[in-house]
C-alpha positions in Angstrom: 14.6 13.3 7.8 18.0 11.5 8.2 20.6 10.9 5.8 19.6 7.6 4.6 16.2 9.0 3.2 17.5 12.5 2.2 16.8 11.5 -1.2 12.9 11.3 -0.5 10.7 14.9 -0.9 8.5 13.5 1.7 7.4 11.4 4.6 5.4 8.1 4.0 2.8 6.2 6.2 1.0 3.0 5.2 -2.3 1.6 6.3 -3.8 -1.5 5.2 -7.6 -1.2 4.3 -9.7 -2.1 7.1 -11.4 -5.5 7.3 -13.2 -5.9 4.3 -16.7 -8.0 3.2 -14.4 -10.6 1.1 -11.8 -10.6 4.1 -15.1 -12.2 5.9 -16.1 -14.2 3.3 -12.6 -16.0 3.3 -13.1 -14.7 -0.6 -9.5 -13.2 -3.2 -10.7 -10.1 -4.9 -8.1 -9.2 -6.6 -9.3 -7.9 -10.1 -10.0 -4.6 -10.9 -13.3 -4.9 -11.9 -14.2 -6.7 -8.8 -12.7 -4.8 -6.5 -14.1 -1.5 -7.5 -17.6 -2.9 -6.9 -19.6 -1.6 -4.0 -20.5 -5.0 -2.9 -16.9 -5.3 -1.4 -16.3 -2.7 0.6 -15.8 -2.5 4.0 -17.2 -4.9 6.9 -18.8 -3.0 10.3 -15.9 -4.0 11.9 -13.4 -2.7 9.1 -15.3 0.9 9.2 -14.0 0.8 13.2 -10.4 -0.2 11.9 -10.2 2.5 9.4 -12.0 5.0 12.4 -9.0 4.0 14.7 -6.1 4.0 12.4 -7.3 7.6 11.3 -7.2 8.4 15.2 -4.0 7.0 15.7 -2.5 9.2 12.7 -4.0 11.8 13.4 -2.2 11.4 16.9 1.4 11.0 15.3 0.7 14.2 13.1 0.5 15.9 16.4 3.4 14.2 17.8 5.4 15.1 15.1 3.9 18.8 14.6 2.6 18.5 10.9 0.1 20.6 9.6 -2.6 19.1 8.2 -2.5 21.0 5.1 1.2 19.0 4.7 -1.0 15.9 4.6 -1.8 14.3 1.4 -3.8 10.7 1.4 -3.2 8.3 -1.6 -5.7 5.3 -2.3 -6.2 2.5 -4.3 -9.7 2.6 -6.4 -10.9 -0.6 -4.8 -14.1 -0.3 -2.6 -12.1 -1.6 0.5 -9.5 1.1 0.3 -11.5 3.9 -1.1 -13.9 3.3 2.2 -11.0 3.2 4.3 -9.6 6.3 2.6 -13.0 8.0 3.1 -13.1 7.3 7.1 -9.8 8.2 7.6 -10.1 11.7 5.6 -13.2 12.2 8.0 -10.9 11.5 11.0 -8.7 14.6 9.6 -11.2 16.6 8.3 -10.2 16.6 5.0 -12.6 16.9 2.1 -12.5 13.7 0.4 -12.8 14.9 -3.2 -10.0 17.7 -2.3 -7.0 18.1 -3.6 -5.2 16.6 -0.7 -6.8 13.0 -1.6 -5.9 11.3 -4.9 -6.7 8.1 -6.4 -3.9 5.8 -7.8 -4.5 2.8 -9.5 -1.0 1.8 -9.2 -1.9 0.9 -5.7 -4.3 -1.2 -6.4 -4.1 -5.3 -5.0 -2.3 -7.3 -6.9 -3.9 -9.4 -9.2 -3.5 -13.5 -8.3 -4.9 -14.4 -11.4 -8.1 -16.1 -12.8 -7.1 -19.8 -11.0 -7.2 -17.4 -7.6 -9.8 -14.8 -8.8 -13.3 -14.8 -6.3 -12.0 -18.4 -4.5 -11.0 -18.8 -0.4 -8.3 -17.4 1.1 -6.7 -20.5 1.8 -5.3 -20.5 -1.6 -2.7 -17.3 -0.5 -0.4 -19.7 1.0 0.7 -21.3 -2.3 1.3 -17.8 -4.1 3.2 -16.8 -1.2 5.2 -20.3 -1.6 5.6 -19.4 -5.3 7.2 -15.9 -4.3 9.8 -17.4 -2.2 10.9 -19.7 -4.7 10.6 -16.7 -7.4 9.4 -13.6 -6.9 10.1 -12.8 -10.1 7.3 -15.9 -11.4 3.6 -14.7 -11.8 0.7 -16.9 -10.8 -1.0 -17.9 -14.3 -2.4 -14.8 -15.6 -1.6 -12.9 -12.9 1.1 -10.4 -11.1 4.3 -11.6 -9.7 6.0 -9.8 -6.9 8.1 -8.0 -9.1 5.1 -7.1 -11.5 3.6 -4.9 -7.9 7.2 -3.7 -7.5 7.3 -2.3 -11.1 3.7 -0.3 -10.8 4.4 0.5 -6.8 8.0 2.4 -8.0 5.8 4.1 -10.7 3.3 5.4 -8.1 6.3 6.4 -5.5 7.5 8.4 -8.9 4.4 10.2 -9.0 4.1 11.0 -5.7 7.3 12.2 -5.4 7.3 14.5 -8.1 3.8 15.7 -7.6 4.0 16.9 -3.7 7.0 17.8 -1.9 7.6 18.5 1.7 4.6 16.5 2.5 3.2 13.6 5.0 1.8 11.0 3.0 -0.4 8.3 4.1 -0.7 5.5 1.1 -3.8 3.3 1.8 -3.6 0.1 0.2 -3.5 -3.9 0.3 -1.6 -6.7 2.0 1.1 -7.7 -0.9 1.5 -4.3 -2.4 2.0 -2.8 1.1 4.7 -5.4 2.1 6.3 -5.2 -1.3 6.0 -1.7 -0.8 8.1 -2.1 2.9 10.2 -4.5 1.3 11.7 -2.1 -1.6 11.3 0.9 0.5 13.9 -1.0 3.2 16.4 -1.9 1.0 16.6 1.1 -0.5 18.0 2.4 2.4 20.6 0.8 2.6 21.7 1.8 -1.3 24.9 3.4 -1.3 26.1 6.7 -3.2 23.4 9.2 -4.2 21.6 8.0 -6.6 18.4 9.2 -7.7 15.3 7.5 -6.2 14.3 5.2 -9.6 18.0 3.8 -9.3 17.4 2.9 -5.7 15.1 1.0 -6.8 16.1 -0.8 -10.2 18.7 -1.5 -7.9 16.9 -3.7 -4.7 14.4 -5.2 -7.6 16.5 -8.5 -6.9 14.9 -12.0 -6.3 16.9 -12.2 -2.8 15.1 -9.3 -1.9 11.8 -9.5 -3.2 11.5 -12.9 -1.9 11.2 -11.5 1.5 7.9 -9.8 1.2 6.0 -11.9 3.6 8.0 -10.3 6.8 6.4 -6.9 6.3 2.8 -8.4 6.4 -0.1 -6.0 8.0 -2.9 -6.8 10.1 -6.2 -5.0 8.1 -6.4 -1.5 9.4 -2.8 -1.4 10.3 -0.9 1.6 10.3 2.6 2.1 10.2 5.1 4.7 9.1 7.6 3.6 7.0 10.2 6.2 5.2 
């Protein structure tokens, strides 16, 4: 690991969930209790996403020579990500309800709010208009970019203080994965040696956060990232 992520314990790979039933119904679930329900999990064609992007990181383990007892696979509890969680863990052979796969609800989507909640996709554009203007600005009753931010630090926290050494692979959604990237990018380029949370308080900064939408993921997209 180089100098400019010396002050991580571990690696980090992301993969968006795989293409989901609301992703094909043009539908926002972004609540909790909607997105935990079995209904809206993933689509035939997300299930071969999630099979491939297991494949493919399974292949750069390899490349890279980690053990797959190093590997440690974080999810959010929404039936999209669990399922892609689930075929990916099956990919490595890792028993699901092991130790080496935990739940995190601070990965979970970010919530749009009620005006967004179970209505088309074509609504994402004016969010993501609202971010650039201020990311710091939630969506009525719901989560502003630096709202994700504020939970995704939390869960980097945790994951940092809970394994060490390790090759992490977070599985999670669209705008809390590029948030994720966009926080994890600037924190690079941080100065000094400062602990990991003032990295962050540090890049949580509208000119910044604004940015989010050049770290978008295809579904099923992998990519390592720190």
């Amino acid at each position: 690991m180089d100098k400019t992520t010396s002050f991580l314990q571990n690696r980090y790979w992301i993969l968006r969930h795989g293409k989901s039933i609301p992703n094909e119904k043009g539908l926002v679930v972004s609540s909790l209790e909607n997105g935990t329900r079995p209904e809206y999990q993933l689509a035939p064609d997300g299930v071969n996403q999630a099979q491939l992007a297991g494949e493919l990181f399974l292949k750069e383990l390899n490349q890279n020579n980690i053990a797959i007892e190093n590997v440690r696979i974080c999810y959010s509890p929404f039936s999209r990500t669990t399922h892609t969680a689930k075929v990916v863990a099956s990919v490595l052979n890792l028993p699901f309800d092991g130790p080496q796969c935990k739940v995190m609800e601070d990965l979970r989507e970010r919530y749009f709010g009620p005006t967004f909640e179970l209505m088309s996709h074509e609504k994402y554009p004016e969010i993501w208009a609202l971010d650039e203007k201020d990311p710091f600005m939630s969506p009525e009753g719901g989560e502003s970019v630096n709202d994700v931010a504020s939970r995704l630090s939390v869960a980097m926290a945790t994951m940092e203080s809970e394994f060490q050494g390790c090759s992490i692979l977070v599985v999670s959604h669209g705008d809390p994965l590029q948030i994720l990237q966009t926080v994890l990018n600037a924190t690079k380029q941080v100065n000094g040696c400062e602990e990991f949370s003032s990295r962050i308080q540090a890049v949580r900064v509208p000119t910044i956060l604004s940015q989010h939408r050049k770290f978008a993921l295809e579904t099923g997209e992998l990519r390592s990232v720190i």
